[in-house]
N, C-alpha and C positions, 0 to 999 in steps of 0.2 A: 345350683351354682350360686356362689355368694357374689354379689352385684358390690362396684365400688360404692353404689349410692345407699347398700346396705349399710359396706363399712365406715360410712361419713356420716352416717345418721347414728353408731354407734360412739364413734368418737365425739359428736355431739352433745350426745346423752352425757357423758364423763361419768367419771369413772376414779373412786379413791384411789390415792398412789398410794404405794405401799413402797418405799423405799427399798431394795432388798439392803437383809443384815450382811455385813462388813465379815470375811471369813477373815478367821486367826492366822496367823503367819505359820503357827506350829501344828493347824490344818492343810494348809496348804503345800507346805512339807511333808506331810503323813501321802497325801495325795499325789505330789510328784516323786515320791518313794515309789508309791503303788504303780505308776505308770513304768518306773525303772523296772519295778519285780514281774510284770506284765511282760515287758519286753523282754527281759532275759527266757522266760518261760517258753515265748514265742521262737524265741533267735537259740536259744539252745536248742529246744527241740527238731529244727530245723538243719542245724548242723550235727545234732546225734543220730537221727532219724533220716533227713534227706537229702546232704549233701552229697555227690555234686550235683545232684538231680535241680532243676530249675527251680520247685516249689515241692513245699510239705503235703502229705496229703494226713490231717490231723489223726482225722477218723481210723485210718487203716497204718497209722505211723508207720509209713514210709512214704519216696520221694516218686513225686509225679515226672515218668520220665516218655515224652512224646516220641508216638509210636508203642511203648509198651502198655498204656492203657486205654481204652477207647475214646474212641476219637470224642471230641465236646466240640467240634465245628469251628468256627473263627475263634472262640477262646483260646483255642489252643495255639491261635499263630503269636502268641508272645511267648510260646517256648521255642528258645534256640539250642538247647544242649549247651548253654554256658552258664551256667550256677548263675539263675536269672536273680533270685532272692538274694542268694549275698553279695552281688553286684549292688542292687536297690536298695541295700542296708550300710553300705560302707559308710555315709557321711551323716547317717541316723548314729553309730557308734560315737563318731566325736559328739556330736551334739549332747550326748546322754553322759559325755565325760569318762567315755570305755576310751580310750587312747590306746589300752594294750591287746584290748582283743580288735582295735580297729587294724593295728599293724600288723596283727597276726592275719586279721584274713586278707587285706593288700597281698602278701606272701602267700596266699593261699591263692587267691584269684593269679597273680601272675606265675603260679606252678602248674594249676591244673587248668583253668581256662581256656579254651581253643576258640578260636574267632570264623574259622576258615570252615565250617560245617556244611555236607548239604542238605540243607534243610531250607525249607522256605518260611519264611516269619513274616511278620507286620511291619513293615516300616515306620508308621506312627508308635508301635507298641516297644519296638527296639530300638527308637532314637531317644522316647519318652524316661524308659528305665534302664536300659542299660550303657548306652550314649549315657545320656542325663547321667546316670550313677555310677561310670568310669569319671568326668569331669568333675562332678560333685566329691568324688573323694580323692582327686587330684587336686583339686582347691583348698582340703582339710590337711593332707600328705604336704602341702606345700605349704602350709600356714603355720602346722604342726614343727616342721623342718626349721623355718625362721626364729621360732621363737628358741629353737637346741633344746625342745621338751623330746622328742621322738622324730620317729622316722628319718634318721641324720642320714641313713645311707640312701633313701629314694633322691633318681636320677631322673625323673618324668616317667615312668616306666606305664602308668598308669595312663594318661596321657599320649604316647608312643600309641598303647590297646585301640585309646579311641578316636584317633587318627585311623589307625587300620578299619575297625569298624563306619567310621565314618566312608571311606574308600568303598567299603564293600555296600551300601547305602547305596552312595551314587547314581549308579546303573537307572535303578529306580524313576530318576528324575529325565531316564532321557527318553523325555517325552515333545511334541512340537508346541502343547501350552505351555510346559515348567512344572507340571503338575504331578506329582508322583506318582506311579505305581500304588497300589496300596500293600503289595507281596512285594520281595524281592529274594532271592536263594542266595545264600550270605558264599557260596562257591562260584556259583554259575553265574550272579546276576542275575537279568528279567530276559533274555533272548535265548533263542534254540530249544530244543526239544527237553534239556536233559534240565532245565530250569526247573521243569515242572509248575513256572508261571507266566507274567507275561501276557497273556491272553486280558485280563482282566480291563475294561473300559470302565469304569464309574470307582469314585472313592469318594470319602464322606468331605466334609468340610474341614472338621476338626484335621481329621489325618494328615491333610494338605498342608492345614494350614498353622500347625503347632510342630514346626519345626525351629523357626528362627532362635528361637534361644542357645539352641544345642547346637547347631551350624554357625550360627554368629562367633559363639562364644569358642569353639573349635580351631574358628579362622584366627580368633585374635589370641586365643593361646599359643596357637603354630606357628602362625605369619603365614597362611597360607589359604587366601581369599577365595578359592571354588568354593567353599563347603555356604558361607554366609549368600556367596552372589545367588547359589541354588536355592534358597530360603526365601530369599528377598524375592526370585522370579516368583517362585508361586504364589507368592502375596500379595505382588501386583497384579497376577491373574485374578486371583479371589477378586479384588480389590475393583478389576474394571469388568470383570462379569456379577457385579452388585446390582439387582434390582434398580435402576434409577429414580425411581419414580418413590419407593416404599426406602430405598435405603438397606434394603434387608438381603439376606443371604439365604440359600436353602440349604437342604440337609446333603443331599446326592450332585455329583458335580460329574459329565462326562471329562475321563482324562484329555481328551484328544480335543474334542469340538467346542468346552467348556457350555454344553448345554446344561440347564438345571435341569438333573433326573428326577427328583424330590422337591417339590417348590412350597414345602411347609418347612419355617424357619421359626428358631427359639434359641432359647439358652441352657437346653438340655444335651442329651447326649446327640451326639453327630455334627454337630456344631461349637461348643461350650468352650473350647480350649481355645479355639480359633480368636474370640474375642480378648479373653484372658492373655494370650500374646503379644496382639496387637500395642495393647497396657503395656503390659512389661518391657515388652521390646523396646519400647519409650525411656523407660527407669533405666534396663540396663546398658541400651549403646545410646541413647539420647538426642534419639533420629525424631525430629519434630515432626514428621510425615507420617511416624506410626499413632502418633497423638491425636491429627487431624484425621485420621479414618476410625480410631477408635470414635472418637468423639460423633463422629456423624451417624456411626452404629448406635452409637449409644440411645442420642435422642429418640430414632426409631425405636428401640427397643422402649423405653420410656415412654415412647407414643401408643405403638400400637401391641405390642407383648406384653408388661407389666399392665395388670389388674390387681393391684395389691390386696390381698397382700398374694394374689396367684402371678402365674407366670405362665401363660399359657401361650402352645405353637400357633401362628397365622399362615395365611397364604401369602409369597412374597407381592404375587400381584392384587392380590386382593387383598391388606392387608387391617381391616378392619373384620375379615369372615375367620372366626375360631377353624383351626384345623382340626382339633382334635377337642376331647374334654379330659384328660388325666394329663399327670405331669410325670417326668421321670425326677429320678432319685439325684440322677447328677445335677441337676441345676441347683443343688443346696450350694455349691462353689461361689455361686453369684452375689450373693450377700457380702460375702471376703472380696469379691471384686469392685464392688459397690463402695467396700470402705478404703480400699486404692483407690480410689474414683475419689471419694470423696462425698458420696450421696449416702448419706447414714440415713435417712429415715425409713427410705423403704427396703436399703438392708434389715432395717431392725423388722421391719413389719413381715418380710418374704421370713427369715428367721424364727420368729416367734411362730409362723403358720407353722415351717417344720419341725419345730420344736414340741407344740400341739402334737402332729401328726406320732413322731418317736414316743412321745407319751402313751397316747393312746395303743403303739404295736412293738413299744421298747428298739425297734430299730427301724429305718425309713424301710417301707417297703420297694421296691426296682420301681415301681409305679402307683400311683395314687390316684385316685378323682377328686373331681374340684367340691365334690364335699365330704371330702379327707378319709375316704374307705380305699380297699384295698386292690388294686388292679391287677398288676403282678407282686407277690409276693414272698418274691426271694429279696436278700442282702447278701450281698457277697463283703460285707465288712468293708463298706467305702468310705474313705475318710471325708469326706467333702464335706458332710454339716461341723465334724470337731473341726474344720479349716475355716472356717466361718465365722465360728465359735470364737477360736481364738482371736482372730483380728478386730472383730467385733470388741472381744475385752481390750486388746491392746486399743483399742480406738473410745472405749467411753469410761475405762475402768469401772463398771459397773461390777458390781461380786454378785448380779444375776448371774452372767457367763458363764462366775467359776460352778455354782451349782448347775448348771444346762452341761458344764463338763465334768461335773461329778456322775451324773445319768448316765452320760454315756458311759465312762471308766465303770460305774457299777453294774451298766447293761451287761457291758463285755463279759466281765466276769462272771455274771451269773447265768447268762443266757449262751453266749458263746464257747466257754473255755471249757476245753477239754482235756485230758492228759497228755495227749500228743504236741500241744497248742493251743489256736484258737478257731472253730471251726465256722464256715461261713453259713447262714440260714436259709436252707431251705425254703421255708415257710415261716414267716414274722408270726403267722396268726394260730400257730401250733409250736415257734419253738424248736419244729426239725430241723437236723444238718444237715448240711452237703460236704462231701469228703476235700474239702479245700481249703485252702488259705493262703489267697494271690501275694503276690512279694511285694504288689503296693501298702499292703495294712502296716507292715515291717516299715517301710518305706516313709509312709505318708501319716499313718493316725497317730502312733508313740511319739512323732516330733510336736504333731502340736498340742497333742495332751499334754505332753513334757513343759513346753514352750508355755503353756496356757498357766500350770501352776508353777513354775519356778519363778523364784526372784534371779535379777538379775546377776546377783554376786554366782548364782549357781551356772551360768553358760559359760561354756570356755571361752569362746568369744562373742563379741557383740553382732548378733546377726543386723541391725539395721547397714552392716556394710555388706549384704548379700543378699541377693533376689532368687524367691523359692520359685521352681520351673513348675511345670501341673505337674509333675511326680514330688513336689516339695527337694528336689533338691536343689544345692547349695552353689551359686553363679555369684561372683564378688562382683560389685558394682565396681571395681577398678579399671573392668573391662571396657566402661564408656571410655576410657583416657586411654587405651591401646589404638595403636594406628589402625582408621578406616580401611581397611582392605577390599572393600567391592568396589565394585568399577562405577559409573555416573550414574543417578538415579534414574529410573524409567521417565520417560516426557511426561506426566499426570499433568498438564496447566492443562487440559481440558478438562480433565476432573476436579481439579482445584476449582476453576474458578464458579463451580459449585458452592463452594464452601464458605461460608461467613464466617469472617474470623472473633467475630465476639462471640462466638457461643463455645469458643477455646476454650482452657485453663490451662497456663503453662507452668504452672508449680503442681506439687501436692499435695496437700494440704495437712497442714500442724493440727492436728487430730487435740493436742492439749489442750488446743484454746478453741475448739468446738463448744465442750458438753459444760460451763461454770456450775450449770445445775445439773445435780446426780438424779432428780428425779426426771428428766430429761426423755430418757430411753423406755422409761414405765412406763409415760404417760401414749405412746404406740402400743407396746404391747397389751394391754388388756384391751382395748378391742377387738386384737386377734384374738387374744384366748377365749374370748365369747364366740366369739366368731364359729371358733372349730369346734367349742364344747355343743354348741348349737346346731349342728350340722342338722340339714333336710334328712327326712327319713326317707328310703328307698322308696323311688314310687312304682307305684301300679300301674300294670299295661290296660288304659280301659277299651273294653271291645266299642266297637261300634252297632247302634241299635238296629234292629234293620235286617241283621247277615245272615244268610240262610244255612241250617243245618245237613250238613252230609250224613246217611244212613248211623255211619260207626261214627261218633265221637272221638275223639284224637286219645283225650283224657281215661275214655271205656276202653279202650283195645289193649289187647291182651297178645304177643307173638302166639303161645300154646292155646291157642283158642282155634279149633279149626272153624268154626263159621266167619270170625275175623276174618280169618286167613282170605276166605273162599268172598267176602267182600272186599276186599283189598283187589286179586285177583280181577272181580268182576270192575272196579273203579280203575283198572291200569295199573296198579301200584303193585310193587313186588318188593321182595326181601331180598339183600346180597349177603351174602354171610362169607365177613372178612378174614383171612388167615389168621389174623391175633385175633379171632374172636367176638369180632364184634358184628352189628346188624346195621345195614344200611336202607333205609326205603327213598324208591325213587320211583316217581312217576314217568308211565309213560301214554302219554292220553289216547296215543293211536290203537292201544292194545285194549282201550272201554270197551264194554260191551256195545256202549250208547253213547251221545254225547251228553245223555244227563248226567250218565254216569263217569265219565269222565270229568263233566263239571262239579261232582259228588267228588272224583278222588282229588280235583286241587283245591276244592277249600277243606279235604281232610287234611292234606298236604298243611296248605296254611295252618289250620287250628293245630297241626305237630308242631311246627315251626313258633307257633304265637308261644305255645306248651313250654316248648324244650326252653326258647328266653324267659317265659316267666321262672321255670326251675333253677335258669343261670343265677338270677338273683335271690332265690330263695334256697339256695341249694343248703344242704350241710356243707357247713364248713369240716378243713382236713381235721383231722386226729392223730394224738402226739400214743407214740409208745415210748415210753422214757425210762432204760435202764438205771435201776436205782442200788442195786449189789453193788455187792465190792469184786470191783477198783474200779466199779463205773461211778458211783453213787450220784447218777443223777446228769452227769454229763453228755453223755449220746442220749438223741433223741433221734427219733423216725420219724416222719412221715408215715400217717395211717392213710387210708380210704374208707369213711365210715360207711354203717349201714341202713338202709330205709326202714329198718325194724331192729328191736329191741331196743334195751336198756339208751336211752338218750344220757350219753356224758356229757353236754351241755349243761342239763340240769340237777350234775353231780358235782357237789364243790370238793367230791375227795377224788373222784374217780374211784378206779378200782384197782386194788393193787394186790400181785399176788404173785409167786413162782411158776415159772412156766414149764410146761413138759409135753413131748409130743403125743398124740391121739396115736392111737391103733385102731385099726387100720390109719395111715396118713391121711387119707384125701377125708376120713371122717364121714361116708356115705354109708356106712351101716352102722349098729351098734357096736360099742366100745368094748374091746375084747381088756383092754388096761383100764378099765373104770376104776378100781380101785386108788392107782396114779393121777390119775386124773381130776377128782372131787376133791376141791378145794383149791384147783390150782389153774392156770388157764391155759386150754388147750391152744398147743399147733398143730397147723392143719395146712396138709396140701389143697392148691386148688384144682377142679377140675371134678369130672365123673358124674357131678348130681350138683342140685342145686345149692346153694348159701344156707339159705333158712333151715334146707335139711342137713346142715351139715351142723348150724346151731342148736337144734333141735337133739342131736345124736350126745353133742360134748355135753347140753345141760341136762339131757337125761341120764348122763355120767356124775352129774355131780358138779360140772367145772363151774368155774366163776366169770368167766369169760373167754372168749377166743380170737384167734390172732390168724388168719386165712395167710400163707405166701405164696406169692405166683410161685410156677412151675414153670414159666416162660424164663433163661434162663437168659442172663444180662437184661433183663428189665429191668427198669430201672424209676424212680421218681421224678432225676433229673433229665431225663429223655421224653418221659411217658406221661399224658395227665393224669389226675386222679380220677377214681367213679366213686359210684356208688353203689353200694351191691344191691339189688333190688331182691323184692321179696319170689316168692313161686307163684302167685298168683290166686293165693287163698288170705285168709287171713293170718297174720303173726304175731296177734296177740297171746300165743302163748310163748314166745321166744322174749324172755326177760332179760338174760345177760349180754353182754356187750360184745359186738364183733366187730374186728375192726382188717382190713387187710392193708398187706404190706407186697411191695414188689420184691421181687429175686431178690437185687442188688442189696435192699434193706434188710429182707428177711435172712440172708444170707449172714449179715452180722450177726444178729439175733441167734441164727444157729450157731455159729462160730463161735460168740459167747460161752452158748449150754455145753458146746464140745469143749470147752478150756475149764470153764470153770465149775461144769457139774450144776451147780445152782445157780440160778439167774433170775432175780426177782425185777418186775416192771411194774409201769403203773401206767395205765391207761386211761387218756384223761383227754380232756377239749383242745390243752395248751400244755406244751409242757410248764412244769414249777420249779420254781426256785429251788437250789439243793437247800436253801435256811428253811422256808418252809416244809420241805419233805421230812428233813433231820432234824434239825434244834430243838431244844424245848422238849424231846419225845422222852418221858419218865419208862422206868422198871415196870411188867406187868403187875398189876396190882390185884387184879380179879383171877381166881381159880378160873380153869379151863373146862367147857363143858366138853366132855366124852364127845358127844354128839354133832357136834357143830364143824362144818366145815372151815368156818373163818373165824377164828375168835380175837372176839374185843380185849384189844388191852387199853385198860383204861388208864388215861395220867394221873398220875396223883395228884399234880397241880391242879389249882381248883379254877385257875383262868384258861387252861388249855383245854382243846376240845376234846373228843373220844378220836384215839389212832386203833387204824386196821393194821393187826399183822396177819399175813398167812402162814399157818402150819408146815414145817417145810417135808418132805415126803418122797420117795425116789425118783428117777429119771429114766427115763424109757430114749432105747433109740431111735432113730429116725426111718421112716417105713419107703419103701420106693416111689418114685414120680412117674405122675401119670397126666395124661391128656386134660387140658383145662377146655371145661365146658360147664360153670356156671353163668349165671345171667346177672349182668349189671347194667346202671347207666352212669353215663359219664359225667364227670365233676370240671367242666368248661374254665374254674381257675385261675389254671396255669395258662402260664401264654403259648406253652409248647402246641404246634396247631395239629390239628388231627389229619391224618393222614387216608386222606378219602381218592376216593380211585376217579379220574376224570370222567364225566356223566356229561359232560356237555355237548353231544351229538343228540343224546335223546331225550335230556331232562328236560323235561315241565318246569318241577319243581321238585326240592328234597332235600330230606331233613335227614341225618344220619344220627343214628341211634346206635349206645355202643349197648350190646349185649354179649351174653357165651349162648351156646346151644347145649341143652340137656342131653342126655342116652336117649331117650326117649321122644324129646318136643320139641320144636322151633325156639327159637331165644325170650326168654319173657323177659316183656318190655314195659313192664308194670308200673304202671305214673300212681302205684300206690302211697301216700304221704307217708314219712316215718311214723312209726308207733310213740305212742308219749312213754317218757322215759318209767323204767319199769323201778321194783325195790331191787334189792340183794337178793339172788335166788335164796330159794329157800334153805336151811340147815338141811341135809339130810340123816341118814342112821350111821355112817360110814363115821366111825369115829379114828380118831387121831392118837396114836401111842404113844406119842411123843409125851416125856413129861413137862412139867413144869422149868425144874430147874435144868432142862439139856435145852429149855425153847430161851428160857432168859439169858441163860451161857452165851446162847448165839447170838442175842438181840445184846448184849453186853459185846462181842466180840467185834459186832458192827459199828456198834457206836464208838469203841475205843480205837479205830481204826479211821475212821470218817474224821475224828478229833486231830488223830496226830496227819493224816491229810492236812487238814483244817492248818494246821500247828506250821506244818513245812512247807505250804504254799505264804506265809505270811513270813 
């Protein structure tokens, strides 16, 4: 962890400024072009593919509609069956200067949109974007109307919606603190059986407490003061259930008793918004009392959260002790809040850190550690660092910014867009997708990409007369001059007179006459950037000297080992072997033989346990399977599972790329009856029946170049399931050379669905996925004669600066063989955050360590702590030569390329 007296000793040293270069006006146009043709991409696909459905699902282009796809747990309570996306996109349309498709979907929404559903949704989630994004494009609809450009016949109609919606909210808040519900059933309300909610006691901070803007703003659009008084109560609840003593808030609030359920508070997720209002709520009704508690929050957070340039959770009572050591993704907002504040330096510093961080994994990961690796490692495409981004430039004009927003605009495009859309990441450190794309990115990221490079003559109107809500939509500051509608403040002179009032500010600060000097903002950030180029290297768990060893070693044990076994046994320790497959040990000491031996099976226990954390941090990282054929070329990527043996793609700068076709038999447990199909190309393989290694062993004594394992467990899935590793059988694998990598149901099932549409289906299996520029560009006509002999032949470039490209020979396609029972042996890739689902041991457990494995036909699950094998060559060429000629293989590799191009050609 990097210590402030690190980063003070760094800024001491100094550091050359480098001024950044000043970008062209007629880049900056190319640029806010590109964010247009982004968003069209996205917003059409959405309304070709998945209206009215609430959101796009890219991947599988069509619309994610709740209840018809499997459930994703609370994510899912922001779908209400009302065309969630083009609600959250209405007043992104004016902004971007769409005026006529803005009016066409108003007409759309008020045709098909129904409010009255039973379903149960978020209350935070459906005030935030669909609330928020009825008034937000009631605010454009009505702006638009004055000037006699458009929408001449809107009668509030939009407005009318989020009144009813508001109405149907309500229910929620009737609670004895003021505190919401965090569910409500937009039919039924929160009471009675048929609600199907109601029940729920604890919601987060944020949820609570990031309402006022949309309530406020409701009440003064209407004239109809419930919705603001409901807002205001819960904020004076938050407000007098504040830590007194620390000033800080926690993440978990009981509804009813206002106990704090969660007493670790930040400025990330579960909290984040709550502060963010407070602000705003100030800017836009002009209530001096949301000033004076933001302000006292502040400090606190200034005191004991902010570690610049980290920003790390505290205990509220203790609030000097770290809660945790990673940050999440959403606290990149607070820099943009920072520069509403007024405190630009350590925006710039928390900023530069994630900006580092995006560098290093092209998109924030959901969570990081404090010395900037990956903890969780999805993105679901949240805009929060471009919102940052931009306020930041509008605050120093520095033309740093507009490149830190060139990154991201060219992240998107090459790492997330796919045909459908834009898909959200799986895995930052692989490049995979997840079949999504929330209506916030529509909503939230094009406005301030937009916003970030356009000049001013390009906005239809001047936003500095509108305050953006945390969904970035659009609340006119005329609202502070509408009549006060709530009833008398709450009594606070007990908590006021807390308060000092010089540590106020009651303006905002003129950001122009901040920064006279442009190298200003440099001279912070190059400390970060050393900072994070410099990160501590993982460390090492050191044992302690002294510790006595148990019979088996944790590291020695082998599941198919019967004298293990029969030691295990004798120490109390047994195996559970879980429905999905996997191995569980658990001590039980009363069943020792002895108590020595019992005291032999809990420090085997321990030395698992020491085991499996040192493999956490050493583990392999995931692997990308990256359709690269046409009409994918490069845009879906998977999520792999690599293997403890073979071919290491780590230390493959090409990977391996080749056509795929499935093995016969499937599951690939005996020899290959299709080898001829097979050589030169990479098998698929069901899982199950026999081990991995033997399954690697069968493909490459066919000839293949790699292989691609898919569960047989059927809705499994990446984004449910963590990843493993497939372990080896328990001998050695150094003759398994090629590369294996496995993929779940869910994923694998694209994969197949590919080979079933398009017949040929070329990938490329690799660490991470790559860029479609570097897979395609630059790639010359084969140049070199083709050996008979060779399963993969080089086609070399003619260019004399470009490397050597692999094509594979392309060869026929085999159908797909029947599923059968999974039973080989793996171990688990701890990753992902999703927690493993272990059965309750706590009547008997000692101590225990859960180990995920399959069980063979034959043996117990091997649980092999064998290390990967170091990465192998290219299998070998074999005799199996290729008929194919020359000019039918360049036809094709011509055919590819002239098609990739005019992609190329009609995305631009």
């Amino acid at each position: 962890m990097m210590s402030p007296a690190f980063v003070l000793l760094l800024l001491l040293l100094g550091f050359s400024v480098r001024i950044s270069k000043a970008m062209t006006r007629d880049e900056k146009h190319r640029l806010r072009n590109q964010v247009v043709e982004m968003f069209d991409h996205a917003y059409q696909n959405y309304m070709d593919h998945a209206y009215p459905a609430d959101e796009l699902m890219p991947l599988t282009c069509r619309g994610r509609v709740r209840g018809l796809e499997p459930s994703r747990g609370d994510v899912d309570d922001a779908l209400g069956k009302f065309s969630l996306t083009l609600i959250d996109t209405l007043d992104t349309l004016v902004l971007l200067n769409k005026t006529e498709e803005f009016e066409e979907a108003v007409k759309r929404v008020l045709k098909d949109v129904r409010l009255d559903n039973d379903i149960v949704v978020s209350v935070f989630e459906t005030n935030i974007r669909v609330l928020g994004g009825l008034l937000g494009g009631h605010s454009m609809a009505v702006m638009l109307k004055e000037r006699g450009e458009r929408m001449l016949w809107y009668q509030d109609e939009l407005l009318h919606m989020a009144k009813d919606l508001g109405i149907r909210l309500l229910p929620a808040f009737n609670t004895s603190s003021g505190l919401p519900y965090p569910r409500v059933n937009l039919r039924h309300g929160v009471r009675g059986p048929e609600t199907r909610t109601g029940t729920e006691t604890d919601t987060c901070t944020a949820c609570a407490g990031t309402i006022i803007l949309e309530f406020a703003a409701l009440s003064r659009f209407t004239g109809d003061p419930i919705f603001e008084a409901h807002a205001r109560r819960a904020l004076d609840f938050l407000w007098e259930k504040r830590q007194r003593n620390s000033n800080l808030v926690g993440t978990t609030i009981n509804i009813h008793s206002g106990e704090w359920v969660r007493r670790d508070s930040g400025v990330g997720a579960g909290i984040d918004s709550y502060y963010e209002y407070l602000l705003k709520a100030y800017v836009l009704l002009g209530d001096d009392q949301f000033l004076q508690r933001f302000n006292v929050h502040y400090a606190s957070i200034m005191k004991y959260i902010s570690q610049p340039p980290l920003l790390l959770d505290v205990h509220i009572h203790k609030p000097l002790l770290p809660a945790r050591t990673w940050m999440d993704s959403l606290l990149a907002f607070f820099p943009g809040l920072q520069v509403l504040k007024g405190d630009i330096r350590p925006a710039i510093e928390t900023h530069e850190m994630l900006y580092q961080v995006t560098k290093k994994h092209n998109f924030l990961p959901e969570a990081f550690t404090t010395d900037f690796r990956v903890h969780w490692a999805q993105h679901p495409l949240r805009p929060e660092f471009a919102e940052s981004t931009y306020f930041l430039y509008k605050a120093t004009r520095d033309p740093y910014y507009l490149e830190v927003g060139r990154t991201v605009l060219e992240n998107l495009n090459r790492f997330a867009r796919v045909p459908c859309g834009f898909a959200a990441m799986k895995d930052v450190r692989t490049g995979s997708h997840e079949d999504r794309m929330d209506s916030f990115f529509l909503a939230e990221m094009f406005k301030y990409l937009f916003l970030l490079f356009a000049e001013e003559d390009d906005l239809p109107f001047d936003v500095e007369d509108y305050v953006f809500t945390t969904e970035a939509h659009l609340l006119p500051l005329s609202l502070s001059t509408a009549l006060r509608t709530h009833g008398p403040p709450t009594d606070n002179s007990t908590a006021l007179e807390e308060l000092d009032d010089s540590n106020f500010e009651w303006t905002c600060p003129n950001t122009r006459l901040l920064f006279p000097d442009p190298a200003y903002p440099q001279n912070f950030r190059e400390p970060i950037r050393s900072a994070v180029d410099k990160s501590c290297p993982r460390p090492t768990l050191p044992r302690e000297p002294g510790m006595g060893r148990a019979p088996l070693r944790a590291q020695d044990f082998m599941a198919n080992n019967p004298e293990h076994l029969e030691l295990l046994r004798r120490m109390g320790v047994s195996l559970i072997h879980l429905k999905d497959g996997r191995v569980q040990l658990v001590q039980h000491a009363s069943q020792a033989v002895s108590a020595v031996a019992a005291e032999d099976g809990m420090r085997f226990m321990q030395e698992m346990m020491e085991l499996s954390s040192q493999q956490q941090k050493e583990q392999l990282p995931p692997r990308a399977v990256q359709i690269i054929s046409h009409p994918f070329f490069g845009r879906v990527v998977l999520t792999a599972g690599p293997a403890q043996f073979g071919m290491d793609l780590s230390k493959s700068s090409l990977g391996v790329r080749g056509f795929v076709t499935v093995a016969e038999p499937y599951t690939g447990c005996s020899e290959l009856s299709n080898a001829e199909f097979v050589a030169g190309r990479i098998a698929l393989l069901q899982r199950g029946q026999c081990m991995f290694a033997e399954k690697a062993r069968n493909i490459q004594k066919a000839g293949a170049i790699g292989g691609i394992v898919i569960d047989d467990n059927e809705g499994s899935s990446s984004d449910t399931a963590p990843l493993f590793q497939m372990a080896g059988d328990g001998r050695s694998t150094d003759d398994v050379t090629l590369p294996l990598l496995f993929l779940f149901h869910k994923e694998g099932n694209i994969l197949l669905e590919a080979l079933k549409e398009h017949r040929e289906v070329e990938v490329l299996l690799s660490e991470k996925a790559r860029d479609r520029e570097a897979i395609f560009k630059g790639k010359a006509l084969p140049g070199a004669l083709l050996d008979g002999n060779s399963q993969v032949t080089q086609l070399r470039s003619e260019e004399p600066d470009k490397p050597d490209q692999m094509c594979p020979i392309r060869v026929g396609i085999v159908p797909c063989g029947d599923e059968t029972e999974d039973e080989d042996c793996c171990t688990e890739d701890h990753s992902s955050p999703a927690p493993s689902a272990n059965p309750d041991q706590s009547q008997f457990t000692t101590q225990e360590q859960e180990i995920v494995g399959e069980e063979s036909e034959k043996s117990e699950a091997d649980l092999s702590k064998e290390p990967p094998a170091s990465a192998g060559e290219e299998p070998a060429e074999d005799e199996d030569a290729s008929s194919q000629s020359v000019d039918s293989l360049m036809a094709d590799w011509q055919e590819d390329l002239e098609a990739f191009k005019q992609m190329e050609k009609d995305e631009l």
